[in-house]
C-alpha positions in Angstrom: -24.8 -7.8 138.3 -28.2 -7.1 139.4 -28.0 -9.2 142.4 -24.8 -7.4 143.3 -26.1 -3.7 143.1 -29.5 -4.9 145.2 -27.2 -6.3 147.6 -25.5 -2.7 147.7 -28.7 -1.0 147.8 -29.6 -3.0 150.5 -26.0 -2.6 152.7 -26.6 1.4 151.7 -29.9 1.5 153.2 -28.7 -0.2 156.7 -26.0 2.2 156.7 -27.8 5.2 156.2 -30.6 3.7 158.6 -27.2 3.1 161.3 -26.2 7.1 160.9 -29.9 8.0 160.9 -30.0 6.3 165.0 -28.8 8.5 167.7 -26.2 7.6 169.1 -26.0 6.6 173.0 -25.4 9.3 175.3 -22.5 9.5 177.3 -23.2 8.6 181.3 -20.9 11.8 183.3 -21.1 12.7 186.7 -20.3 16.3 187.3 -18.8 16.9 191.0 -17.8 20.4 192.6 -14.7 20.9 194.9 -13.7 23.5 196.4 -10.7 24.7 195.2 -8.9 23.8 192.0 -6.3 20.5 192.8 -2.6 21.3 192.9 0.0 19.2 190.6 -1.5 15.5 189.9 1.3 13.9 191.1 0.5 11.7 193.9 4.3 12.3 195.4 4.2 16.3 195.0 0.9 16.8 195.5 -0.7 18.6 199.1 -4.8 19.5 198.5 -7.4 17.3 200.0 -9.1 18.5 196.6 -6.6 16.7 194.6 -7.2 13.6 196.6 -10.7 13.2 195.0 -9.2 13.2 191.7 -6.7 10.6 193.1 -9.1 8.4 194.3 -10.3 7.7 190.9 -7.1 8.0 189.0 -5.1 6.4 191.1 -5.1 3.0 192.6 -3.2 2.3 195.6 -1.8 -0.6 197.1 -4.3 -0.8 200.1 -7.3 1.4 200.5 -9.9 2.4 203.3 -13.6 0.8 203.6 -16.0 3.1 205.4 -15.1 2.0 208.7 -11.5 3.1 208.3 -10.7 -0.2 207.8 -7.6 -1.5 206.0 -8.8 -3.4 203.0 -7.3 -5.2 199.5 -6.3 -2.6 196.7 -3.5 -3.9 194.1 -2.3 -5.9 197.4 -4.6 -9.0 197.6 -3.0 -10.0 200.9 0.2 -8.9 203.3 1.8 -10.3 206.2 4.3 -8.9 208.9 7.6 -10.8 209.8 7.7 -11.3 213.3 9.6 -8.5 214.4 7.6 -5.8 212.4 10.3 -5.1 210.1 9.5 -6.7 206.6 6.0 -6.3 205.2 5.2 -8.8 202.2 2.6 -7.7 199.6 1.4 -10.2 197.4 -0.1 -7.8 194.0 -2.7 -8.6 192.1 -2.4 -10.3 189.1 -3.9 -8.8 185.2 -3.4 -5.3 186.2 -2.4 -2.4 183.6 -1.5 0.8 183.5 -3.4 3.6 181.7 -0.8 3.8 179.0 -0.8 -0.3 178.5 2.1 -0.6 180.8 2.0 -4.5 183.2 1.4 -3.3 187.1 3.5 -5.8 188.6 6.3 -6.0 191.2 8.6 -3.8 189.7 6.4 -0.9 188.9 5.6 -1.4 192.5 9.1 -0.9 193.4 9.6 1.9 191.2 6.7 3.6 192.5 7.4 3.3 196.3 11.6 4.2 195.3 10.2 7.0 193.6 8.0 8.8 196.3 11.1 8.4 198.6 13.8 9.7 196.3 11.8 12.6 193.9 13.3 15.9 194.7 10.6 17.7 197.0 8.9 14.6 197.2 6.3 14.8 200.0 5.2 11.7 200.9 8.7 11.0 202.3 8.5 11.7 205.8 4.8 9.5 205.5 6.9 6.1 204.5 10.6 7.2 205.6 10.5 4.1 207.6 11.2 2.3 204.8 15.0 1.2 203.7 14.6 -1.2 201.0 11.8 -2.6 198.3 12.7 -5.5 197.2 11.6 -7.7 194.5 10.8 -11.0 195.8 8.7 -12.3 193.2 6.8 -11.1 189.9 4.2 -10.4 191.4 5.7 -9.8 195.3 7.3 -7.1 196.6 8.9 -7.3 200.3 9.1 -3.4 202.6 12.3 -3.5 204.7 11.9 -1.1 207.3 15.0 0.8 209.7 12.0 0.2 212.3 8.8 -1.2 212.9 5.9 1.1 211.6 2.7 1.1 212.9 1.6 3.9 211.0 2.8 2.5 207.4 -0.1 0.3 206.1 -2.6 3.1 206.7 -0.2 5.3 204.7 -0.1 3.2 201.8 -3.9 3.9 201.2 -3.6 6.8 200.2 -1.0 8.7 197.9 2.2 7.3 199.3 0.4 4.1 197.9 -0.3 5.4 194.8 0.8 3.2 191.8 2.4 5.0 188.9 2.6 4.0 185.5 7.2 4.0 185.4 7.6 4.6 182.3 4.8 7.8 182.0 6.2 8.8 185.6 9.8 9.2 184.5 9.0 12.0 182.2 9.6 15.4 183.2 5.3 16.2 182.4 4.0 13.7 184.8 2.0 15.9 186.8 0.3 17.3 183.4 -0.5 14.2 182.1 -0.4 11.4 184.9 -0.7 8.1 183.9 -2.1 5.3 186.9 -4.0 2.2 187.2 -7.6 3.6 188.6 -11.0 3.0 187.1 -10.7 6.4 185.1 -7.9 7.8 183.2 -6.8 11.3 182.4 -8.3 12.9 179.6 -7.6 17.0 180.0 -7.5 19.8 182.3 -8.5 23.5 182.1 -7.1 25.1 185.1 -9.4 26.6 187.6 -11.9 25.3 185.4 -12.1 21.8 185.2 -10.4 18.2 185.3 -12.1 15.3 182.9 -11.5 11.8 183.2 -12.5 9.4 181.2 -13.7 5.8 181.4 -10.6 2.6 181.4 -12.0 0.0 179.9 -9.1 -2.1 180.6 -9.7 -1.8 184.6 -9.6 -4.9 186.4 -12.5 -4.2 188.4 -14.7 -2.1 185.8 -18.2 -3.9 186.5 -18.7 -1.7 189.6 -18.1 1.8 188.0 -20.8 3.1 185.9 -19.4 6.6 184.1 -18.3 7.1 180.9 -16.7 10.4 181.9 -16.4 12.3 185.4 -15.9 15.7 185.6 -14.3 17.7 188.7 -15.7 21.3 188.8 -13.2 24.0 191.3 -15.5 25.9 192.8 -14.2 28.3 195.5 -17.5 29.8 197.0 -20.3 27.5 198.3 -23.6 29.0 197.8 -22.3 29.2 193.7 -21.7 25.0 194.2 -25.2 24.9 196.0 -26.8 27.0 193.1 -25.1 24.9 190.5 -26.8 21.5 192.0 -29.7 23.2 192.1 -30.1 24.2 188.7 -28.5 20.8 187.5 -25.3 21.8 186.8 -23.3 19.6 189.5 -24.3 16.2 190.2 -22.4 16.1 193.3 -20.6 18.5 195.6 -18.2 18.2 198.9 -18.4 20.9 201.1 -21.5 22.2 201.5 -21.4 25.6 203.7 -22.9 25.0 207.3 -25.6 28.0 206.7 -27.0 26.2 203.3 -27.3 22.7 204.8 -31.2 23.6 206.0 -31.5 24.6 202.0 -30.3 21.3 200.9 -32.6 19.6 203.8 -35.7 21.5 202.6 -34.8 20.9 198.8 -37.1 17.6 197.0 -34.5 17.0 194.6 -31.4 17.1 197.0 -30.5 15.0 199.5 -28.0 15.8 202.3 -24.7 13.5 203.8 -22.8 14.2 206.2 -20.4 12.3 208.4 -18.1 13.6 211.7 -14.7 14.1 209.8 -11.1 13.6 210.4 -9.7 16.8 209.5 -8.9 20.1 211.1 -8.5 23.9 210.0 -6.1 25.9 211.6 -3.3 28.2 212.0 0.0 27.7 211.0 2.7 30.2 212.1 5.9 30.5 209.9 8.9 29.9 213.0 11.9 29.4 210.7 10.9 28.8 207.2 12.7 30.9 204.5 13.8 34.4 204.9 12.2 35.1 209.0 13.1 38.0 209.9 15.5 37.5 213.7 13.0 39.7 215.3 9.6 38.4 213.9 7.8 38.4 217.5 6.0 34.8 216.6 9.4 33.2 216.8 8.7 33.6 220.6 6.7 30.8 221.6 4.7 32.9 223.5 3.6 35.1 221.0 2.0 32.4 219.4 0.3 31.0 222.7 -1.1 35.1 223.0 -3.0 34.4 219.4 -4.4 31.3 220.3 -5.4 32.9 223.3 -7.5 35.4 222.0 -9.4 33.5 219.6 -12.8 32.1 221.1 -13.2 29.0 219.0 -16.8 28.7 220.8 -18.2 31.9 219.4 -16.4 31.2 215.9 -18.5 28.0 215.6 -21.5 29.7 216.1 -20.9 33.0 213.6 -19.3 31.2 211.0 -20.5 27.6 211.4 -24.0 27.5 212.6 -22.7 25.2 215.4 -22.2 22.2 213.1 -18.6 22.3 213.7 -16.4 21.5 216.9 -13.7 23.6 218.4 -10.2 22.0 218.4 -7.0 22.1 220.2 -5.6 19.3 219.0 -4.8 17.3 215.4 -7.2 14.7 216.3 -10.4 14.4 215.6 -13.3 13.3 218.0 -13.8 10.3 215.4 -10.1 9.2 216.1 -9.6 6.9 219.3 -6.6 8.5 219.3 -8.3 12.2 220.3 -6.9 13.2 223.6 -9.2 14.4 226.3 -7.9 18.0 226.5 -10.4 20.8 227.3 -10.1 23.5 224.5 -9.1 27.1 226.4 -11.5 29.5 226.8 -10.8 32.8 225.2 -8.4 34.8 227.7 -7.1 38.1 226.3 -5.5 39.1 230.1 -3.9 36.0 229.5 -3.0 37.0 226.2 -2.0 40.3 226.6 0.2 39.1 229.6 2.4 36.8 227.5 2.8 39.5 224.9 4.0 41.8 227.8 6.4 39.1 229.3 8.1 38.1 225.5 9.0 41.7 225.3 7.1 42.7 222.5 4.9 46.2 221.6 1.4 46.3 220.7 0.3 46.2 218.2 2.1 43.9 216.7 1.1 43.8 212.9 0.5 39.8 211.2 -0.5 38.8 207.7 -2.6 36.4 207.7 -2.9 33.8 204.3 -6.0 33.2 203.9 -8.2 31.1 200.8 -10.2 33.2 198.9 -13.6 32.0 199.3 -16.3 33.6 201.3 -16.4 31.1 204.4 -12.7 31.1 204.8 -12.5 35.2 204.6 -15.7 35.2 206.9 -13.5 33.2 209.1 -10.4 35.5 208.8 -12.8 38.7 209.4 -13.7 36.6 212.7 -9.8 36.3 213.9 -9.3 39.8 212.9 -11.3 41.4 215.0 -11.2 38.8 218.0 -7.4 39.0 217.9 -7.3 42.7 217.9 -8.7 43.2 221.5 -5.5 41.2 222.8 -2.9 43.4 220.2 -2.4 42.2 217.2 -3.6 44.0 213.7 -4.4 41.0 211.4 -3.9 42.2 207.6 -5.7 39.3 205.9 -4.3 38.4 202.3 -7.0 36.3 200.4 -5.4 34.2 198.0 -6.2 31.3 195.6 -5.6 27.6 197.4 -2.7 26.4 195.7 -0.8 29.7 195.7 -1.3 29.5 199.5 0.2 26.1 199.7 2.8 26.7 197.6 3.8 30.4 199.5 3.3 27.7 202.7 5.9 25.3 201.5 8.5 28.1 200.3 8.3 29.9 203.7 6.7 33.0 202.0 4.2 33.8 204.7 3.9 35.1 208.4 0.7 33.2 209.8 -1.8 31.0 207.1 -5.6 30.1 208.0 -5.2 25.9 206.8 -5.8 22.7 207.3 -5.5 18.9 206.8 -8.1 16.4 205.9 -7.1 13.7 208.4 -5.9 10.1 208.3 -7.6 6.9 209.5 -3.9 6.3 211.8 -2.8 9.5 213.9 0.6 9.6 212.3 -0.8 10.6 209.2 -2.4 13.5 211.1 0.5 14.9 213.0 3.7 13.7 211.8 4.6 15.1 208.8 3.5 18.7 210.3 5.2 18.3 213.2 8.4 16.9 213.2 11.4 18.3 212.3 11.8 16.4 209.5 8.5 16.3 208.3 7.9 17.2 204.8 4.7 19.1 205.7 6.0 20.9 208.5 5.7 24.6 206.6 6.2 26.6 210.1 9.9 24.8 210.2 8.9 24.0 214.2 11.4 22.1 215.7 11.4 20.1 219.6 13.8 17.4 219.8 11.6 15.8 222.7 8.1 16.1 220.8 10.1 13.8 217.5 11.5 11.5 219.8 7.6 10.6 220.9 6.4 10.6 217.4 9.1 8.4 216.5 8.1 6.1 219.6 4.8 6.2 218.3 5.6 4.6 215.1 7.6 1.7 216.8 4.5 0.7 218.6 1.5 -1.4 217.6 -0.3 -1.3 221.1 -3.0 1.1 220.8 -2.2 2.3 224.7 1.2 2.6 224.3 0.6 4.9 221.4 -2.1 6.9 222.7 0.2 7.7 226.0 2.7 8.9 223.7 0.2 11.3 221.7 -1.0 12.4 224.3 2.4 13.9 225.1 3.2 15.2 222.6 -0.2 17.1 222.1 -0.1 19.1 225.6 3.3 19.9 224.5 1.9 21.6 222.0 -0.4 23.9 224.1 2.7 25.7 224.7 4.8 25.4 221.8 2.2 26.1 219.7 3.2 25.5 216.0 -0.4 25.6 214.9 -3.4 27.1 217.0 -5.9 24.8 215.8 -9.0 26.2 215.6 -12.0 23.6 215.1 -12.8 19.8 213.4 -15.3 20.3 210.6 -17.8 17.6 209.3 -17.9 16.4 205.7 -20.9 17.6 204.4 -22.2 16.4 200.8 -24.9 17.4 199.0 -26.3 15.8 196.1 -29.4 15.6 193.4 -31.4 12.7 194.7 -30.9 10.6 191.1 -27.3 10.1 192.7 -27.5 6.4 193.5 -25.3 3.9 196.0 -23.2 7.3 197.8 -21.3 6.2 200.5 -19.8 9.1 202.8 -16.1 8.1 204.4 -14.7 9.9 206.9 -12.1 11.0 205.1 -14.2 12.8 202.9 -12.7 11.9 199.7 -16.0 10.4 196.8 -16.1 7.0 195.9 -17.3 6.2 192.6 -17.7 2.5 192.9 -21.2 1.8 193.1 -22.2 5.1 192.1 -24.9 5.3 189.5 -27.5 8.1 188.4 -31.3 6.7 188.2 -32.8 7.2 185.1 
């Protein structure tokens, strides 16, 4: 008996010593956007902010390297048949989902049915090549296509590629509590507050992610995200305003990455979505070529952007090989003012104008205002949260909105789904029979020149048809305290976390 109770004294004193030891801190990386994500639904979702949380939550089938580069994701390998119709994926083996569910051929299938059958699904138009998945093996999956498509294995990197967990994704909550495959699972969201996920520890590829938690921070206006990393608050932040990148540089405990992008801002005029009115003067073509006119996308670089920034007239980027030698058109407000005359219509014609509610994007609206008013239009801006914009986009519950796209690695990914009649992005309802016939080409075509004459057609058809005046190419700016470790900036601009660390 005494032996006994000593022995319980003794396994007492080791647990009291146990609760006495603090415990090990949690490792979180705290990283600003900003804006807050829309839905987490890979197939309904539009933000480029919600492609950050993505690239974590998410894996797809195929991913991106630095370089733009096609490389293994939960495909190890794929082959083409010989005639470009059938692409064979062979999946990678000891993969499961957030929720314990197997990855394997079927949820493969159900994932890829899913994004092109899900009412308002918009990743349709991306993979609409695609008749048939079939299941070829348990862990092989063959893509029948109508037609050959170029443009399909870069769009399976990103959320068309996006593996679901099926039995989490056929409930009617999905988007509020999505269930994938990534390196971190969902843990909670505070709208325009905050999104936490958490470490999977069941990940297949877990040794090369280093956070317990990461934590993705909306934060609209960019000097607040600058003063948060600062003051220690962020770890990590996209976006950094053109005006504060000198701050950053001057900053010991900051460091600065940047990296020419792929995307483009712009403005997207509303031709036949919803309830247009018949007389709504930027159903005229024309009307829309007299905006575009009057902007000077030179002089909006400099006020707004510091120079950093390039002016566009195009979709793509000066990074794409696909970026058609067009010079961008000087500011002409005769011109301007001319076509207004010749469509008929009186000055001045009033416009709202969508535009994101942070500083840079209303200093940028304040800009178009006031360039646009010299050639006759009065611009009433209406500043309005991200998501609401994209969402009054989508329903056709807007005149003109100031927006943009982050860009794809492929060209299709860039143009497409905007432009084409059918395309599930296309928010302005523009329609040209001869403009989809040359997209359409485009995807049938795996010679690079072949394409590029086809895009190129397409995009000085667009000088005059003007669905979107694009306005300039922005580069992907990142700022970060300088205990960030193993950052890697992608073109893209969507974070990484593999390989990230914070030193001690």
């Amino acid at each position: 008996m005494m032996m006994r109770n000593s022995l319980l004294t003794v396994l007492g004193s080791v647990m009291l010593l146990g609760a006495a030891l603090p415990a090990q801190a949690e490792s979180v990386l705290r990283v600003g956007l900003g804006a807050d994500p829309d839905m987490l639904d890979p197939h309904l979702a539009r933000t480029y902010y919600g492609r950050f949380v993505f690239a974590s939550l998410c894996d797809r089938l195929v991913d991106v390297d630095e370089n733009l580069k096609v490389v293994p994701g939960l495909a190890k390998a794929w082959s083409w048949s010989e005639d470009g119709k059938t692409l064979t994926m062979d999946l990678r083996e000891g993969v499961t989902f957030h929720d314990g569910e197997k990855f394997d051929a079927a949820a493969a299938k159900f994932s890829l049915d899913r994004a092109l059958t899900l009412p308002g699904s918009l990743r349709k138009s991306e993979i609409s090549s695609i008749e048939s998945v079939e299941v070829s093996g348990p862990l092989q999956i063959k893509l029948h296509l109508k037609t050959p498509d170029s443009a399909l294995l870069m769009q399976l990197t990103d959320r068309a590629g996006a593996m679901l967990a099926p039995v989490a994704a056929k409930k009617a909550d999905f988007a509020a509590h999505p269930v994938c495959s990534g390196p971190y699972k969902f843990d909670s969201r505070v709208s325009q507050d905050r999104i936490v996920l958490s470490r999977f520890d069941n990940y297949w590829n877990k040794g090369v992610y280093h956070f317990d938690k990461v934590i993705y921070l909306p934060i609209p206006d960019a000097s607040v995200r600058l003063a948060n990393l600062r003051a220690g608050d962020l770890d990590l932040t996209e976006g950094i305003a053109a005006s504060d990148v000198k701050t950053v540089e001057a900053d010991n405990k900051l460091h600065l990455a940047k990296v020419t992008g792929l995307g483009y801002q712009g403005i997207t005029f509303n031709i036949n979505n919803g309830n247009v009115p018949a007389n709504d003067p930027f159903k005229d073509a024309r009307v829309r070529e007299a905006f575009s006119l009057a902007i000077d996308r030179d002089a909006l670089n400099q006020v707004v952007f510091e120079g950093l920034y390039a002016p566009a007239n195009q979709a793509f980027s000066p990074v794409s090989p696909y970026h058609v030698k067009l010079p961008v058109p000087p500011r002409d407000v005769e011109k301007a003012k001319a076509l207004l005359q010749a469509a008929g219509v009186k000055t001045p014609i009033t416009v709202s104008l969508l535009v994101p509610n942070n500083p840079t994007s209303q200093q940028v609206g304040q800009v178009l205002q006031a360039m646009t008013a010299e050639a006759g239009f009065n611009v009433n801006l209406q500043m309005t949260e991200f998501a609401t914009l994209l969402d009054r986009q989508q329903s056709g519950n807007f005149q003109l909105s100031y927006s943009g796209w982050s860009g794809r690695p492929d060209p299709d990914g860039s143009i497409f789904g905007f432009i084409n009649s059918k395309g599930t992005l296309n928010d302005g309802r523009y329609s040209n029979p001869q403009v989809d016939e040359w997209l359409t080409q485009a995807r049938l075509h795996n010679d690079p020149a072949t394409r590029q004459a086809l895009y190129e057609k397409v995009v000085k058809q667009l000088q005059t048809d003007m669905p979107i005046a694009y306005l300039y190419f922005e580069p992907r700016l990142f700022g970060m305290n300088k205990k960030v470790q193993g950052f890697k900036p992608y073109p893209d601009g969507i974070v990484r976390l593999a390989g990230l660390s914070l030193a001690n």
